[in-house]
Each structure stands twice: as structure tokens, then as C-alpha cells.
C-alpha positions as CSV (number, residue, x, y, z in Angstrom):
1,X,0.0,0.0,0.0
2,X,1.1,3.5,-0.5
3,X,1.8,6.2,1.7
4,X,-1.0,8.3,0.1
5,X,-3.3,5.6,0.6
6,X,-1.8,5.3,4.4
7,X,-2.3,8.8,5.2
8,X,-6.1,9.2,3.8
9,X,-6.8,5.7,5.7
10,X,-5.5,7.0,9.2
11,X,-6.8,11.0,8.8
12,X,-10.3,9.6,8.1
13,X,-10.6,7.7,10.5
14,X,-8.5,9.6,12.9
15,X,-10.9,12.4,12.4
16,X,-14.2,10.2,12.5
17,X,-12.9,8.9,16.3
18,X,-12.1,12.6,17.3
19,X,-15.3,13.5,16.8
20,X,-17.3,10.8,18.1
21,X,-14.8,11.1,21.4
22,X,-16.2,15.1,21.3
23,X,-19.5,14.6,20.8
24,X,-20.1,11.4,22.8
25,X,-17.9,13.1,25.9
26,X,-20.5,15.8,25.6
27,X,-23.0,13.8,26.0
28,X,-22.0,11.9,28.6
29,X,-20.9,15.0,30.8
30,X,-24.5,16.7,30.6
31,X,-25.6,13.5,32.1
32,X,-22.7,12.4,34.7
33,X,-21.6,15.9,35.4
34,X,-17.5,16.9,36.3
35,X,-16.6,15.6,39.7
36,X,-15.3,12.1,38.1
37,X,-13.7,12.3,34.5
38,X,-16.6,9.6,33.6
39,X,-16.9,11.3,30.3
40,X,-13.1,10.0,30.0
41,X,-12.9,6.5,31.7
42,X,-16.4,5.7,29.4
43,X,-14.9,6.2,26.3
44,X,-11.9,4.5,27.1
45,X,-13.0,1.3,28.2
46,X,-15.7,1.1,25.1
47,X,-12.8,1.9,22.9
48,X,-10.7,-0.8,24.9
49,X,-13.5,-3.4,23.6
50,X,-14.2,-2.5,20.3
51,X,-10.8,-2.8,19.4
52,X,-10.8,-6.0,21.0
53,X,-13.5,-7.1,19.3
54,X,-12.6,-5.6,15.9
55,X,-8.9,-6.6,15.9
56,X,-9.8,-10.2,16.4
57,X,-12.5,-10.5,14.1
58,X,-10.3,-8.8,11.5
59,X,-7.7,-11.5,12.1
60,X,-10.3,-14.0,11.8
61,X,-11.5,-12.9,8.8
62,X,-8.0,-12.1,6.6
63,X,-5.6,-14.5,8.3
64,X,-3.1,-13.2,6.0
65,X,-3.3,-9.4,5.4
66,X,-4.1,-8.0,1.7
67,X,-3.8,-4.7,0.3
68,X,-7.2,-4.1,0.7
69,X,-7.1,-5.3,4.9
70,X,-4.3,-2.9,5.8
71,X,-6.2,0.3,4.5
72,X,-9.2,-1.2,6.7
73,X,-6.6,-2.1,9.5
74,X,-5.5,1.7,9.5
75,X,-8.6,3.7,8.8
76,X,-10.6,1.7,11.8
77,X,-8.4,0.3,14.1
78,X,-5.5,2.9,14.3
79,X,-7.2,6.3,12.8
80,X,-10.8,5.4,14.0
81,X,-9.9,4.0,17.5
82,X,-6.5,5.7,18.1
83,X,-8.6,8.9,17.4
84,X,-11.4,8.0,20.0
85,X,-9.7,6.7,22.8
86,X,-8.3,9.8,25.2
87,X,-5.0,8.2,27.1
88,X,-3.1,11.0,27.1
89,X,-6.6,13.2,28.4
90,X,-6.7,10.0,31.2
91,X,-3.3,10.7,32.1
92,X,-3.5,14.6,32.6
93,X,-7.0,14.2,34.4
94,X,-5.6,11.9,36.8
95,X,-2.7,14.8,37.7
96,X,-5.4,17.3,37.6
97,X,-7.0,15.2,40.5
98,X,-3.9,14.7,42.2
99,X,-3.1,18.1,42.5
100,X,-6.5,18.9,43.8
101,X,-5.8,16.7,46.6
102,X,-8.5,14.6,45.2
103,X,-5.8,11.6,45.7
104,X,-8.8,9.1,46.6
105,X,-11.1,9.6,43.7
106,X,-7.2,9.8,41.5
107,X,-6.3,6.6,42.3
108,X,-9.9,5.1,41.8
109,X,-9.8,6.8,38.4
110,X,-6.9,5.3,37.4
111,X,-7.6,1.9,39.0
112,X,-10.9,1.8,37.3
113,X,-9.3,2.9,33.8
114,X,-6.5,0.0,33.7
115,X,-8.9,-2.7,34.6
116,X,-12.2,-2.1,32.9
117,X,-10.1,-1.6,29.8
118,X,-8.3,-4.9,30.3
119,X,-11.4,-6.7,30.8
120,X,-12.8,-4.7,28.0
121,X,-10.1,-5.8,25.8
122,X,-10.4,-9.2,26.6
123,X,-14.5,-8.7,26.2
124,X,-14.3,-7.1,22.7
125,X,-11.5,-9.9,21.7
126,X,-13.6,-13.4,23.4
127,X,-16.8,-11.1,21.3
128,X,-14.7,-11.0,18.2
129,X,-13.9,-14.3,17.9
130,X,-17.3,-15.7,18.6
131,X,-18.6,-13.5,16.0
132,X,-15.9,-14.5,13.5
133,X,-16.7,-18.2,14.2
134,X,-20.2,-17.7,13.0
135,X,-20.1,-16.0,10.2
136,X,-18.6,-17.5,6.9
């Protein structure tokens, strides 16, 4: 694949995730409001499982990568995901709590980030594989 092809793969689907991370983390603040960074750790773990799920269906599906798979590989699970998933916004709102003394509800944060999205991953991926194994 070229690296025209690359580029326009990742940008589209980087700039599809950014927004749906915008828009959903909107969404989700006018309901859970700004005490905990839910908008944050929700996005993260769901991101956590679909590309569990995605990535091992895709490897189901094309055991051996074509052209064709790579663009799909970069525009959805690298632009699309890498755009909607917010580690380095998890990172600096865990600090932001820590400095507020908030070293409780900090901890928690992070705690609850590194283990839903574990078991999200592994989720999405035991998902992925039982959907691969029924379709054709």
C-alpha cells in the first residue's frame, strides 16, 4: 500500500474517532456531570472493547493481510480508535485530580481505567472471535 493511501486511511478515521470522542464526551458529561472524569474513563474502556473485538475479528477474517485489509486495519483500528480513545486526556486528568488533593477519587480513576479496559479488551476480543466463528 502506498503512503497516500496510508495517510487518507488513518486521517479519516482519525478524524471520525475525534469526533465521536467530542461529541459522545458531551453527551456523557451533561448526564454524569464533572466531579469524576466519567466522560473519559467511558470512552476508554468502550474503545478498549471494540478494538478487542474488531482486531480479532479482522484477524479472523483475513488470516493473511491483503492490500485491501491494511487500509481497513489503518482507517478503523489505528485512525478510528486511536482517534477516539483519550489516554493522554486520562493521564492529565488523573494529575489534575492529584493536585487537587482529590488523591482518593485519582487513584480510583486510574484503577478503574486500567482494569475495565483490560477486561474490555479481553471482552471485545472473546466477542470478536465468537462473532468470527459464525459468520462465513
Amino acid at each position: 500500500m502506498n503512503w497516500p493511501t496510508k495517510v487518507l486511511a488513518l486521517g479519516l478515521g482519525g478524524a471520525l474517532g475525534a469526533n465521536a470522542r467530542y461529541w459522545l464526551g458531551l453527551w456523557i458529561a451533561g448526564w454524569s456531570g464533572l466531579k469524576f472524569p466519567w466522560p473519559t474513563l467511558l470512552i476508554n474502556v468502550s474503545g478498549c472493547f471494540l478494538l478487542g473485538l474488531l482486531a480479532s475479528a479482522f484477524d479472523r477474517w483475513r488470516p493473511s493481510p491483503t492490500p485491501g485489509s491494511e487500509a481497513l486495519t489503518l482507517l478503523v483500528l489505528v485512525g478510528l480508535l486511536g482517534g477516539y480513545t483519550t489516554f493522554s486526556t486520562f493521564a492529565l486528568e488523573s494529575l489534575r485530580l492529584w493536585h487537587q488533593a482529590a488523591w482518593l477519587r485519582s487513584l480510583g480513576y486510574m484503577t478503574l481505567s486500567a482494569s475495565l479496559g483490560f477486561a474490555c479488551a479481553a471482552l471485545g476480543a472473546a466477542a470478536g472471535r465468537a462473532l468470527a466463528g459464525l459468520l462465513p
